[in-house]
Each structure stands twice: as structure tokens, then as C-alpha cells.
Backbone bond lengths (Angstrom), bond angles and torsions (degrees), N, CA, C in turn:
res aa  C-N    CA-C-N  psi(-1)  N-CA   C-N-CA  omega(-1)  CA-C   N-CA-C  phi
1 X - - - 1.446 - - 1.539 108.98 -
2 X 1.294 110.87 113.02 1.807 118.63 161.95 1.463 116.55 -58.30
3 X 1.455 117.03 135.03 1.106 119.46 161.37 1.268 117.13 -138.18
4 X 1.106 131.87 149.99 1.834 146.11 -155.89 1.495 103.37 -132.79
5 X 1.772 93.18 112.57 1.730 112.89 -178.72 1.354 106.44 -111.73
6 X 1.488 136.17 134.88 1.055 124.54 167.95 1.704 92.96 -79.66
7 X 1.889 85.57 150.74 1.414 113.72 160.53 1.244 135.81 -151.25
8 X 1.266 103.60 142.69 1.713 105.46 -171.78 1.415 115.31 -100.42
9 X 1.172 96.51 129.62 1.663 121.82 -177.68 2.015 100.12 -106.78
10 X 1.162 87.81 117.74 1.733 102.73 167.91 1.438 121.99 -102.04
11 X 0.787 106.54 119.99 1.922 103.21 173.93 1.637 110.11 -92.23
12 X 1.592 96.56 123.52 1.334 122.19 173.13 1.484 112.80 -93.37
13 X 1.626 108.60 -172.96 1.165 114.81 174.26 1.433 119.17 -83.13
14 X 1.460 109.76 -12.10 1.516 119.47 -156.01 1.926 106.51 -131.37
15 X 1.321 92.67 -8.25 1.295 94.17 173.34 1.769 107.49 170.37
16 X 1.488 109.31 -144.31 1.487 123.93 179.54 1.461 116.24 -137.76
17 X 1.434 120.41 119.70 1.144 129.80 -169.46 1.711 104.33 -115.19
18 X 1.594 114.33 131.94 1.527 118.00 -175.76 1.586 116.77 -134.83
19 X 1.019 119.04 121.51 1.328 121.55 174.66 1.711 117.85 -120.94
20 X 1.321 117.81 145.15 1.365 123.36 -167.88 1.944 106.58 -80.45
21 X 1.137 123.91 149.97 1.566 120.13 -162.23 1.431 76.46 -113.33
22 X 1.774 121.19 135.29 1.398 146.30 168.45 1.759 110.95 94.58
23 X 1.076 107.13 1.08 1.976 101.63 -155.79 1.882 80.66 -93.93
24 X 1.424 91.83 128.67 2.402 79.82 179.87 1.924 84.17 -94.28
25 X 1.095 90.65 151.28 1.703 116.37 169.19 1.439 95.26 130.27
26 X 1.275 102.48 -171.24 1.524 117.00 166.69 1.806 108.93 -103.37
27 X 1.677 93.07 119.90 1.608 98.12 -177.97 1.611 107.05 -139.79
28 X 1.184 111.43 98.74 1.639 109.97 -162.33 2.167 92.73 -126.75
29 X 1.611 97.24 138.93 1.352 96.94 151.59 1.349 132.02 -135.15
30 X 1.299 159.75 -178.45 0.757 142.23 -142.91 1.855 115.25 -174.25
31 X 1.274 136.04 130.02 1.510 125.99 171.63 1.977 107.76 -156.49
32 X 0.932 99.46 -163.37 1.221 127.69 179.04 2.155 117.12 -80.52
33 X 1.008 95.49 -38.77 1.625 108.26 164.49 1.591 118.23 -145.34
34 X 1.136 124.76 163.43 1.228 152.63 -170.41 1.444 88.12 -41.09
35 X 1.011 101.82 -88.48 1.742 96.96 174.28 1.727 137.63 -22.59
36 X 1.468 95.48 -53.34 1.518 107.54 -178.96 1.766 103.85 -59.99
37 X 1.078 107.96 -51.03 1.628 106.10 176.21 1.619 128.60 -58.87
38 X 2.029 98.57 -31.41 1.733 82.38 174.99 1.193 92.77 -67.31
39 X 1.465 111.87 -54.09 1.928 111.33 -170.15 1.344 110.74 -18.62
40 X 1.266 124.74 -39.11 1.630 116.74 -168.85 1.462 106.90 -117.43
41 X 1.256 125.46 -14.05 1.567 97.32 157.47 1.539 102.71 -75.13
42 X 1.302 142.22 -24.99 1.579 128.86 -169.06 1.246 82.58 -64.05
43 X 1.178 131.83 -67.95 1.877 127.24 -179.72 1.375 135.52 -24.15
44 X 1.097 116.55 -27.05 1.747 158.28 -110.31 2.209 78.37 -136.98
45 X 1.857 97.14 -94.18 1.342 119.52 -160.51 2.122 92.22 -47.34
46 X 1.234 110.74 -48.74 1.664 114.08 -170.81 1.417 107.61 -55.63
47 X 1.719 128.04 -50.53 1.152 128.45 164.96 1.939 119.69 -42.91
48 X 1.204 113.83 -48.94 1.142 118.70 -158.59 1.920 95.16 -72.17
49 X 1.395 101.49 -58.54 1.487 98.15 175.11 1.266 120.99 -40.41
50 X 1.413 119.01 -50.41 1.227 125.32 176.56 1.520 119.92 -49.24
51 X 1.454 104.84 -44.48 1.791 104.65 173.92 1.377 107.26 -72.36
52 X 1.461 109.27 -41.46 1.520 100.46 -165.79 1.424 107.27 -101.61
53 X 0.872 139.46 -85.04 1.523 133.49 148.04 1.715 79.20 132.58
54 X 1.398 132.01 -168.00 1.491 138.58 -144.06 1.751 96.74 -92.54
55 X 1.600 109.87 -36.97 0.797 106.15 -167.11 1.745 123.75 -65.66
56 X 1.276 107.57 -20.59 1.220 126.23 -166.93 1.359 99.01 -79.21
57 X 1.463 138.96 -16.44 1.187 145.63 163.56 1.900 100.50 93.45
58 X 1.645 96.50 53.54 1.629 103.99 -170.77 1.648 93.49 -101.49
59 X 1.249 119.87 4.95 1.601 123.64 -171.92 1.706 94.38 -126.70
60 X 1.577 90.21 126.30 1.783 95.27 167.00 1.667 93.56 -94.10
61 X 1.789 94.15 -160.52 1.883 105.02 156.10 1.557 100.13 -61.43
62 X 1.686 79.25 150.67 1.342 87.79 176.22 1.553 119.64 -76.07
63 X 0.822 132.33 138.90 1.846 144.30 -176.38 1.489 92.84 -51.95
64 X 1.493 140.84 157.53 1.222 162.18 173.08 1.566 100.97 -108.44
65 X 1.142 111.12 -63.33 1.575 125.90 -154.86 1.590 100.02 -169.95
66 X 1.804 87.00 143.17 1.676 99.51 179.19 1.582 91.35 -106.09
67 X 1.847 105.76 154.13 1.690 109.72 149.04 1.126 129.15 -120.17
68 X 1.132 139.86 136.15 1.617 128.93 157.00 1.658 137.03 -82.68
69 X 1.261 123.22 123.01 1.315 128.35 -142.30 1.474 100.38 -135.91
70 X 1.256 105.50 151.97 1.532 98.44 175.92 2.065 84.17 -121.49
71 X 1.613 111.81 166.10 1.204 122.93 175.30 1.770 94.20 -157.52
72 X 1.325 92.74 116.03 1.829 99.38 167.57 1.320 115.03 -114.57
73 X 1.642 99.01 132.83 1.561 117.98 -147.06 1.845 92.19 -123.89
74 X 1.389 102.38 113.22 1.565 100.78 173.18 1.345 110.58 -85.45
């Protein structure tokens, strides 16, 4: 069974960092381009299921929609 996580990929100075939006644990991937990082969080999200699988409570609600926001904090 396929399932579709949003994830956010940030661009750094040194590379690309991606994490899946709803999955609880820590599930981060990471590469050299846009690509290399989903490549390894999809790597990343398959491992974690595999240890934890639904039952383990590795699935929240499912996400609808992500936003991006800025908040400036003095």
C-alpha cells in the first residue's frame, strides 16, 4: 500500500535538509540537491514504518495542507 507524506525540504548553505509533515518520531533526510534529500527522507519515512509500523502510533491525522509563514520575534 502507497502512501503520500508531505515534506519539507529546506535549502541550506551546505546542502538540503527534508522532513516528512505528520510522521511523530524523528525522520529527517538529507543530500547534496533537492533530489538527494527527498531520496533519503523516502529512505528515512520506509525505515521508520518498517520499525514502527501504525501500530506503534508512528502515524498522526493525516496533514490536509502545509503553510509557510514567517513570525518575527524580538
Amino acid at each position: 500500500m502507497k502512501r503520500v507524506f508531505k515534506v519539507i525540504i529546506e535549502k541550506h548553505s551546505d546542502g538540503y535538509v527534508a522532513y516528512p509533515v505528520g510522521l511523530k518520531g524523528v525522520v529527517v533526510g538529507q543530500g547534496d540537491t533537492y533530489e538527494a534529500a527527498l531520496a533519503d527522507v523516502k529512505s528515512a519515512i520506509r525505515f521508520h514504518l518498517e520499525t514502527f509500523g501504525d501500530e506503534g502510533g508512528a502515524i498522526e491525522d493525516a496533514v490536509l495542507d502545509v503553510f509557510l509563514g514567517e513570525a518575527e520575534v524580538a
